[in-house]
N, C-alpha and C positions, 0 to 999 in steps of 0.2 A: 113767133116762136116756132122752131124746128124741131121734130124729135128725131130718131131714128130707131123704125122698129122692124123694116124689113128693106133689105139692100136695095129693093126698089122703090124705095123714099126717096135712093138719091138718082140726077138724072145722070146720065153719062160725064155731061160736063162739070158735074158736081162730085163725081167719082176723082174725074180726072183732076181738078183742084186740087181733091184732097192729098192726091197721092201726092205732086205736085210740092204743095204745102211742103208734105212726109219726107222728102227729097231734101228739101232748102232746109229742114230742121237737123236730118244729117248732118250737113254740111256745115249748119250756121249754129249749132246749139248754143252759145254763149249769148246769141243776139236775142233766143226764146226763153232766157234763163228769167225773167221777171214777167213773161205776157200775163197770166194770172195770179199775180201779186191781189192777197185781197177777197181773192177766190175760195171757195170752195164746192169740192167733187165728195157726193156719197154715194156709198158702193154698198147695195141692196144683194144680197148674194143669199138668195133662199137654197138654191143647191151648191155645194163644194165646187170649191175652184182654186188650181194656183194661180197657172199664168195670166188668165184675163182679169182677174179680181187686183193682182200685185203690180200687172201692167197697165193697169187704170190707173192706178195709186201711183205708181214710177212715172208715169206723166205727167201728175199731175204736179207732182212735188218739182219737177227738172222743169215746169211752166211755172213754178214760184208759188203755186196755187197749197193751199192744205186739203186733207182726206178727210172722212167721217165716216162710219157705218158700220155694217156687221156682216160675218162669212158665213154666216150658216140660220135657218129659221128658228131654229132652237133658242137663240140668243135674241131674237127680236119679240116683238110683241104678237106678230102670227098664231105662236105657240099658246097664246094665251086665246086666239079665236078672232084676231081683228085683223080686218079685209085688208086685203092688197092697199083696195082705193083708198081707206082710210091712212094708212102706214103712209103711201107714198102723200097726199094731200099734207100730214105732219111733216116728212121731211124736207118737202119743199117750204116750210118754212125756213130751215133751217142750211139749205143749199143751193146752191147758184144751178147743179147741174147733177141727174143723177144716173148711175149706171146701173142698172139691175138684171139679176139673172132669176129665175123661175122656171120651176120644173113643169109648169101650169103653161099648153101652147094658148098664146092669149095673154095671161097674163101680163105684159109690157104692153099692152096694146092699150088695156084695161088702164094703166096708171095712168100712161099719158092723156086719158079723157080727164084723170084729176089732177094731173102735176098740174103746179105752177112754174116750172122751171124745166128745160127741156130733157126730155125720158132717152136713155141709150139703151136699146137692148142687147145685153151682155147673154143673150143665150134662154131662150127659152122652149123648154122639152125639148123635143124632138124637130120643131118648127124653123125657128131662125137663129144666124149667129152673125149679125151682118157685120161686126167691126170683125170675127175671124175673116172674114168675105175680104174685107179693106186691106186687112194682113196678109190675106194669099194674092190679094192683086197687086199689094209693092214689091211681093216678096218674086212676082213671075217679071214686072217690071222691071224689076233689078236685073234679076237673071238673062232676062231673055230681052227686055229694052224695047219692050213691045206689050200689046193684049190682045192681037189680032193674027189670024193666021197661025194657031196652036191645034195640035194634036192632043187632048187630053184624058188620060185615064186616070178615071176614077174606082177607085177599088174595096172593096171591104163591103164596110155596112152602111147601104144606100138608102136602105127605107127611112132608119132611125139614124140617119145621119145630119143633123141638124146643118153641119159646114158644107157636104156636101151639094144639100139644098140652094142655100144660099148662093154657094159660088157658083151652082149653072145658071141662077136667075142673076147674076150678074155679069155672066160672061155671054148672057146670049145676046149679049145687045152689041156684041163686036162683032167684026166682018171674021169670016172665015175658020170658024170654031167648028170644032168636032170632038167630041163626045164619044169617047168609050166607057162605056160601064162595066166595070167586073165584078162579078158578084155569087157567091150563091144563089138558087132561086129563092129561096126565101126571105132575102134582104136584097131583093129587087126596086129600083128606082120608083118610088105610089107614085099611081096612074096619073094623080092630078100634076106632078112635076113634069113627067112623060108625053100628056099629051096639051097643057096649060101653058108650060114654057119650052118644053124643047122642040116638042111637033110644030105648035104654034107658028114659032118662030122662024120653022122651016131649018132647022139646026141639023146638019149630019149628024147620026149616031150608031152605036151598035151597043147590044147588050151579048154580053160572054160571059161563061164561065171561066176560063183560062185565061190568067195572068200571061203568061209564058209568051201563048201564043200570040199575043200583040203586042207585048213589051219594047220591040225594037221598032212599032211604029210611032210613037210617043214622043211627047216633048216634055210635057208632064205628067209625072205618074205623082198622084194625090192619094197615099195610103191613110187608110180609117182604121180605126180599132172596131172589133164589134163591142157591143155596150149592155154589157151586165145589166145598168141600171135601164135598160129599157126593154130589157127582157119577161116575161108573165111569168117564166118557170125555167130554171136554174136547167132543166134536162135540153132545152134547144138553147141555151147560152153554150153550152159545153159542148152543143156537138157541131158549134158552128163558129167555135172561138177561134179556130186555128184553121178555117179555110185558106188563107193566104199571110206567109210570111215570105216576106221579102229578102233574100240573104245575098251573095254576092255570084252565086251559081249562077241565080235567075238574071243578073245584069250584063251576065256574059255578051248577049247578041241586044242590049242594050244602047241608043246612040251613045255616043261620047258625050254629049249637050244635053243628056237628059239632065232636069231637073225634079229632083224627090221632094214632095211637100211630104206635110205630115202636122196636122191641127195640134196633135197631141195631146192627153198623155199615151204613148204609147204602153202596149202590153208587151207582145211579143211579136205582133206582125212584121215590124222589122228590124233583123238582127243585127244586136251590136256592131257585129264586125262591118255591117256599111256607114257606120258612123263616120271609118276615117276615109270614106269615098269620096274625089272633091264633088261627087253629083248630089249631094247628102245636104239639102239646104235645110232641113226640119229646127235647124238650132239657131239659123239664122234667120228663118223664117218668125219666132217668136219674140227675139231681139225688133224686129221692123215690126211687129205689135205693138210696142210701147210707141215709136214712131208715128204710126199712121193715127192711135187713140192719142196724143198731143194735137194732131194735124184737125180731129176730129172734136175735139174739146174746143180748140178754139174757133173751131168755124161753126159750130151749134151755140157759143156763148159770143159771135160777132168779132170776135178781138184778133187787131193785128201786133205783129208785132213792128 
């Protein structure tokens, strides 16, 4: 039994499967319409979520498979004082496969020593978000028909940025990756990411302050929201909500092939009006989230189709 709690569970060529898989279910949906007939997916969601909570559930339904669970702790038994390990130990009675998300960094790690049924981690704290990880690697995939040899700026809020995280620990295992950070100083890349996986790995990088001034070296620009909920006090949320928005000024000396990710939910960092940019993949970016969590359902539960 596999779980997945942090992007580097999977190896390279277990990445590359997946995505692979995500590809062939594009193409082939009516052939995956029954793979988990019989099944079921429950979705542990102690912190709010749309897209990854509705897009575990939208896979799992388009795999033939049924849903079970609950969006918020408040609705569970937590709220009454019972452990993680306990909650998930019960729902694997009752589930083939579970996806959960926790404000607690840890916590997914924690379950899967008690699931019986393989643990996905849907996001926890500030730490990992490794199926957004999957999502941003089909989504450059697609794009760009490659993982190798990218210019990538990363922008916003790097400390508490849990996608961020993730996706350098999974892009540093490709040839030819470089790394730009933009950020305030104070939602600067933690030191363990900096020097654990990107020095490590001998990975070009640079950290900046200015958007602007590298934007047109880029292949990917990967904009963050900064994040209220991981903030201690409401006074450095506010004065560091609006360091970078994105609007169509800044894309002026922008490649033409740039590619805009964005985890989302966006706030404000990037304005409407690039929405009708064709460089603007953020919405198609979480369409290939349902995608890759299918691709990933059924290679954690064995089944082909």
């Amino acid at each position: 039994m596999k779980h997945l709690i942090d992007p580097m569970d999977l190896s390279v060529k277990e990445i590359d499967d997946i995505l692979n898989l995500a590809l062939d279910i594009i193409d082939n949906k009516e052939k995956y319409s029954n793979v988990c007939k019989g099944k079921k997916l429950a979705t542990l969601f102690f912190e709010p979520s749309t897209r990854t909570r509705l897009s575990f559930e939208a896979a799992m339904m388009e795999l033939g498979g049924n849903v079970l669970g609950f969006s918020s702790a408040a609705s569970s038994s937590s709220s009454k004082g019972e452990s993680v390990g306990d909650t998930v130990k019960i729902v694997s009675c009752y589930a083939d496969i579970i996806a959960m998300r926790h404000f607690k960094e840890g916590a997914p790690m924690l379950a899967s020593m008690k699931s019986d049924v393989p643990i996905i981690n849907a996001g926890d704290g500030g730490h990992n978000h490794p199926t957004q990880t999957l999502t941003d690697l089909l989504t450059i995939k697609r794009e760009k028909g490659r993982l190798s040899n990218l210019t990538i700026g990363l922008c916003g809020d790097l400390m508490f940025g849990r996608t961020v995280h993730s996706l350098i620990k999974a892009l540093s295992r490709y040839e030819g990756i470089e790394f730009i950070l933009i950020s305030p100083d104070e939602l600067k890349i933690p030191d363990y990411i900096r020097t654990e996986v990107i020095e490590k790995n001998n990975i070009t990088y640079r950290e900046v302050t200015s958007m602007e001034d590298v934007i047109g070296e880029l292949d990917i620009l990967y904009m963050t929201r900064v994040q209220r909920e991981r903030f201690f006090n409401e006074a450095d949320y506010i004065r560091l909500k609006d360091s970078y928005i994105l609007d169509n000024s800044k894309l002026v000396t922008a490649k033409s092939d740039l590619s805009i990710l964005h985890p989302l939910p966006r706030v404000n960092e990037i304005a409407v009006e690039v929405d009708d940019d064709p460089r603007a993949c953020y919405f198609k970016q979480a369409l290939n989230g349902k995608f890759v969590r299918m691709a990933l359902i059924m290679t954690l539960l064995g089944l082909e189709a």
